[in-house]
C-alpha positions in Angstrom: 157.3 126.5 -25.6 155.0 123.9 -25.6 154.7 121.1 -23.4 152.0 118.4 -23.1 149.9 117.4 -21.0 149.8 115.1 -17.8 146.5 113.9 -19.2 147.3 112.8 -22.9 151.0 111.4 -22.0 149.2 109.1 -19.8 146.3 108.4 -21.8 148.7 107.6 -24.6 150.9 105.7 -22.2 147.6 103.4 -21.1 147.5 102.5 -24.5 150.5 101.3 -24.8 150.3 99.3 -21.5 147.1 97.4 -23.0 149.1 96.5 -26.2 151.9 94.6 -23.9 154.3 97.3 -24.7 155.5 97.3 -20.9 156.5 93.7 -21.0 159.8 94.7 -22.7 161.3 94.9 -26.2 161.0 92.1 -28.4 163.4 93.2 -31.4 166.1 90.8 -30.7 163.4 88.2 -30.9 161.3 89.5 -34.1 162.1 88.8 -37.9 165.3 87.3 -37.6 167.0 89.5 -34.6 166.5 92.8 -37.2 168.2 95.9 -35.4 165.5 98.1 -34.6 166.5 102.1 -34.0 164.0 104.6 -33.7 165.6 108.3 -34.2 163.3 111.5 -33.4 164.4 113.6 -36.2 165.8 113.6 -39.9 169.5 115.0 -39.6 169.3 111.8 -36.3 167.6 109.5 -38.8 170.4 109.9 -41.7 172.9 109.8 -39.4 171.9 106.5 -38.3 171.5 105.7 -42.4 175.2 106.9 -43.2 176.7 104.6 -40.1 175.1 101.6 -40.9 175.4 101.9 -44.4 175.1 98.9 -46.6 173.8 97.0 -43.9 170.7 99.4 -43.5 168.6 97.1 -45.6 168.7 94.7 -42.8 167.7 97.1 -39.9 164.1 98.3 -39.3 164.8 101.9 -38.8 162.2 104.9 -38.1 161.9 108.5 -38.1 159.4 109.1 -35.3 158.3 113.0 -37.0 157.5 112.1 -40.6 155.4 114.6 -41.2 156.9 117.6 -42.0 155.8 118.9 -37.8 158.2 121.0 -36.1 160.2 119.3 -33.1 159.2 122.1 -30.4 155.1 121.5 -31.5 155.5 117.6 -31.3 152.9 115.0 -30.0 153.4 111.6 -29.6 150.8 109.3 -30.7 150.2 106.0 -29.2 152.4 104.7 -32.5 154.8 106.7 -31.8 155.0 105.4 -28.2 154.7 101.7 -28.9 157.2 101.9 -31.8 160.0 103.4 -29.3 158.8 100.6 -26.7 159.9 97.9 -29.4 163.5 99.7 -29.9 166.6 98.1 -29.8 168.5 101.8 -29.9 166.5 105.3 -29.3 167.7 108.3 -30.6 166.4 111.6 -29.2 167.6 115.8 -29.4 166.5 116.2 -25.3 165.8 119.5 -24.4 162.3 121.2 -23.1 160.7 119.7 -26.5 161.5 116.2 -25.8 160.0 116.0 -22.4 157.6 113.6 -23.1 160.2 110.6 -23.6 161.4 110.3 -19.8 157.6 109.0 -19.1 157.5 107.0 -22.9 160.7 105.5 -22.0 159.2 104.4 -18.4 156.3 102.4 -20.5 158.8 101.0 -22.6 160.1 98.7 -19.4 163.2 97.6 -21.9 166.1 97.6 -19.7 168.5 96.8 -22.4 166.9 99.4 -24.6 169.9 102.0 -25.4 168.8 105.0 -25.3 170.7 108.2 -26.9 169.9 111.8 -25.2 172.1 114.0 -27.5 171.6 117.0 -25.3 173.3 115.3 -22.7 176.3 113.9 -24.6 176.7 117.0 -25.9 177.6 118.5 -21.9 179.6 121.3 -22.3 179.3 122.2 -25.3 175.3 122.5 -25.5 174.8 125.9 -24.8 171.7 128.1 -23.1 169.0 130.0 -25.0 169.5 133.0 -24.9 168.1 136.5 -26.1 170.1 139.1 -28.2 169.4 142.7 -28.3 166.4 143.6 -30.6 164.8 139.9 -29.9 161.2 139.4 -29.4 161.4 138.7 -25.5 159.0 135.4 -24.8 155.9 135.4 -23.6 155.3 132.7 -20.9 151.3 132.6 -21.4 150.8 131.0 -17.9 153.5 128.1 -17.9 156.0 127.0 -14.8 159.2 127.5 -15.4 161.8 126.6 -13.0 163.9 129.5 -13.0 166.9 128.2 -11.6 166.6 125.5 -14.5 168.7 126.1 -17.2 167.2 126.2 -21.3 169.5 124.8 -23.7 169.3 125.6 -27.8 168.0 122.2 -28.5 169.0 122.7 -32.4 172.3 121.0 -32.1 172.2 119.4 -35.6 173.0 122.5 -37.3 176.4 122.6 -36.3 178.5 120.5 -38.8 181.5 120.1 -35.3 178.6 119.1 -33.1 177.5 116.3 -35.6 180.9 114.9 -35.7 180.7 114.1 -31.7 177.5 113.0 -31.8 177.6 110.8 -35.1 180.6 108.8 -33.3 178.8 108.6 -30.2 175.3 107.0 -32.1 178.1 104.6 -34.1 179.0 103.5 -30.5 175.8 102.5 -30.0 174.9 100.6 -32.9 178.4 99.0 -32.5 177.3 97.9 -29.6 173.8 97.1 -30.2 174.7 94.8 -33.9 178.4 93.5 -32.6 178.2 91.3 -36.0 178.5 94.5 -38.4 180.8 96.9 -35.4 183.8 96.8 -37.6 181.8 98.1 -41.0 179.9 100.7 -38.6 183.1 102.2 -37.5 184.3 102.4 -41.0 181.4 104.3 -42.3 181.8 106.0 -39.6 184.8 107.2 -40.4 184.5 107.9 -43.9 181.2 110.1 -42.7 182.6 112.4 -40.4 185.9 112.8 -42.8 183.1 114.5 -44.9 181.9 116.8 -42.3 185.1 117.3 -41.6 185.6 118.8 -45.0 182.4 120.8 -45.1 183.6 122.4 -41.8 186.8 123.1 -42.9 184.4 125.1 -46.4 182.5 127.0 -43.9 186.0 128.4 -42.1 186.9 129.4 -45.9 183.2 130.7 -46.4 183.3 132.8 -43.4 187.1 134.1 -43.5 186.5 135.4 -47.5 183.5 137.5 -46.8 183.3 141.2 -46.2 180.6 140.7 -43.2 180.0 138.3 -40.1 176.6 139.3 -39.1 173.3 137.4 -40.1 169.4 138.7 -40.0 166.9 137.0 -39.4 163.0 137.7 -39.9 162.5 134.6 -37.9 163.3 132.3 -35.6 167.0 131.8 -35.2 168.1 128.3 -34.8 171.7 128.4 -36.2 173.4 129.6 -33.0 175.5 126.5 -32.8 176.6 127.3 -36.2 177.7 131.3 -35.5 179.5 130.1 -32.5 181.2 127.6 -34.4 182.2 130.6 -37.2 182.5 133.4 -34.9 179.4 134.9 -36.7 177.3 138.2 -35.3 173.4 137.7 -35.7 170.2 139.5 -34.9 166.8 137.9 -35.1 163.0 138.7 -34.6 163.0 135.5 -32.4 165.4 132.7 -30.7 165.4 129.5 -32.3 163.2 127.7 -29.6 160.9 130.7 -29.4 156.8 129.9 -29.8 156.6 133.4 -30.7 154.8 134.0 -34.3 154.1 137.7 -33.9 157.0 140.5 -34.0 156.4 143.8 -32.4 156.3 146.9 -34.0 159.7 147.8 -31.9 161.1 144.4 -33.1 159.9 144.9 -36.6 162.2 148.3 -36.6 165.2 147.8 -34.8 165.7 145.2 -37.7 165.2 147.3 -40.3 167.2 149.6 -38.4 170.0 147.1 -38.3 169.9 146.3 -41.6 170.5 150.1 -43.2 173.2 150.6 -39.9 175.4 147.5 -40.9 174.2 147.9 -44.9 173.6 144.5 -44.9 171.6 143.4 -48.5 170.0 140.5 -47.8 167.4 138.6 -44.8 167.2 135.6 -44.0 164.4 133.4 -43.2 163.7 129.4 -42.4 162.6 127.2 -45.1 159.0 127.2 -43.5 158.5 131.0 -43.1 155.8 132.6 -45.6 158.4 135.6 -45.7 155.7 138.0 -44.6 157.8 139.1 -41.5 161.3 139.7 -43.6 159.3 141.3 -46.5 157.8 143.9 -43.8 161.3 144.4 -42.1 162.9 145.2 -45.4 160.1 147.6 -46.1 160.8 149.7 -43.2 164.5 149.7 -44.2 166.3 153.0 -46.2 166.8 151.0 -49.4 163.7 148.4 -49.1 165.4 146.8 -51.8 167.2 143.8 -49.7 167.0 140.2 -50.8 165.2 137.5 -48.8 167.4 134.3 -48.8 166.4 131.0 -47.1 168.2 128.5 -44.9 166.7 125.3 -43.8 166.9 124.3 -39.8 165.6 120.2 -41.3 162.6 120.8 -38.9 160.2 119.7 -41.9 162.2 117.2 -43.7 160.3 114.1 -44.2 161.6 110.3 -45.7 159.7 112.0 -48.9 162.5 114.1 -49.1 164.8 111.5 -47.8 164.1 109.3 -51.6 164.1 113.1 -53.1 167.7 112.7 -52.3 167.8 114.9 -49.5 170.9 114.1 -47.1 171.9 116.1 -43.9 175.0 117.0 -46.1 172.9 118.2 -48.8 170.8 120.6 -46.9 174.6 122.1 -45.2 176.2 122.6 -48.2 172.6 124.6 -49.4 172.8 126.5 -46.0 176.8 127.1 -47.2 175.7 128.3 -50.5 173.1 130.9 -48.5 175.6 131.9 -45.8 177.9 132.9 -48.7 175.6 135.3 -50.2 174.2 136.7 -47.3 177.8 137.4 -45.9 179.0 139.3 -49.3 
């Protein structure tokens, strides 16, 4: 997985320094005291939206990866860097991918900067990578790795219980951060995770009516969260924080293999893929006739999307839609 360099982070970090980012945060003192959160990534950045609701007009709010780039391949620019030194509230996954932000945060020098790591309120319940039978193992192409260090999945947002927790826990925040609008934040709050509540409670029905519980993947895998939460079986040519792009030949058939074993009639892939892995598992399959279907991890949504009418509840009850078919 990548990680970046000592050399850029500091050279980025120098930047910063020369703009007068390390004097402190000056939101509370800049147009009119307006709230200034900075969240890494969408399903983070519409969570933020959906708590502060009406009052999100009056709050300068950024999503730091507009661009449609995927969280584990992530650079931060010296923008990026400055514009989380000027933040009232920063919103971040954690995780291997996000290891740039201890040193960003350090630049910042805002001690009354709160600072959200949702890896770490997660605790318990984060859980490891890990690699099922059939996997692509990964290749470490010369990196350190601590080996007693634990991985975690860093793709916690795709599991509807998980963004209950952490939805009341950035609400906390904000509550605390804008005490002048804490009752309304707690209300739509409230009213927010009633609704993913109820798309939880559509999943358990999803899952219960269906004939299978095991997924396929011709890609990475990032819904773990979401099987555990479901009970559901899966197999995949990669784990969901893999760097891998290439699936063996051995890979390539025990998933094909898999697929005529459990009769399974459909693949999945991320909303990213070019399909070219699933269509060459399927071709090595019995039937070859099995239907690619598509479920989207939000690793490329952008605010264009965001005034498309994109939500994170729109893209789970899409992935709901998906999981039905594949699991008929």
């Amino acid at each position: 997985m990548k990680k970046m360099t000592r050399v850029l982070l500091s050279a980025l970090l120098s930047v910063t320094f020369l703009s007068g980012c390390a004097g402190g945060s000056q939101a509370a003192e800049n147009e009119g005291n307006k709230l200034r959160i900075t969240a890494t990534i969408f399903p983070l950045y519409d969570w933020v939206m959906n708590i502060l609701g009406e009052h999100a007009g009056e709050a300068d709010v950024t999503l730091l990866l507009n661009s449609g780039a995927d969280l584990h391949s992530y650079q931060p620019t010296a923008d990026d860097i400055m514009k989380i030194c000027e933040s009232d509230v920063f919103i971040y996954v954690g995780g291997e991918s996000d290891e740039w932000v201890g040193d960003a945060l350090g630049a910042a020098g805002n001690k009354n900067m709160i600072v959200l790591d949702l890896l770490d309120i997660l605790g318990d319940a984060a859980k490891e990578e890990e690699t099922v039978e059939g996997m692509q193992e990964e290749n470490e192409h010369g990196d350190e790795h601590d080996e007693e260090e634990a991985e975690y999945d860093e793709h916690i947002w795709l599991s509807l219980r998980n963004a209950e927790m952490l939805v009341s826990s950035i609400s906390k925040a904000l509550q605390s951060a804008d005490q002048d609008h804490a009752g309304d934040y707690e209300k739509h709050t409230s009213n927010y995770i009633e609704k993913l509540k109820e798309l939880d409670h559509k999943y358990e029905d999803a899952v219960s009516a269906s004939d299978y519980d095991t997924l396929l993947f011709g890609d990475r895998f990032p819904f773990r969260y979401m099987a555990a939460d479901y009970g559901l079986t899966y197999y995949a040519a990669f784990a969901g924080c893999s760097a891998e792009t290439e699936a063996s030949f051995e890979t390539v058939v025990f998933l094909a293999k898999k697929m005529d074993e459990l009769k399974l009639h459909s693949i999945i892939t991320l909303e990213s893929s070019d399909r070219k892995l699933a269509q060459t598992i399927i071709e090595n399959t019995a039937s070859k006739d099995q239907q690619i279907l598509v479920m989207d991890s939000m690793q490329s949504a952008t605010l264009k999307d965001v005034s498309s009418g994109t939500s994170y509840l729109s893209i789970m009850e899409k992935n709901l839609e998906v999981l039905r078919q594949a699991l008929e």
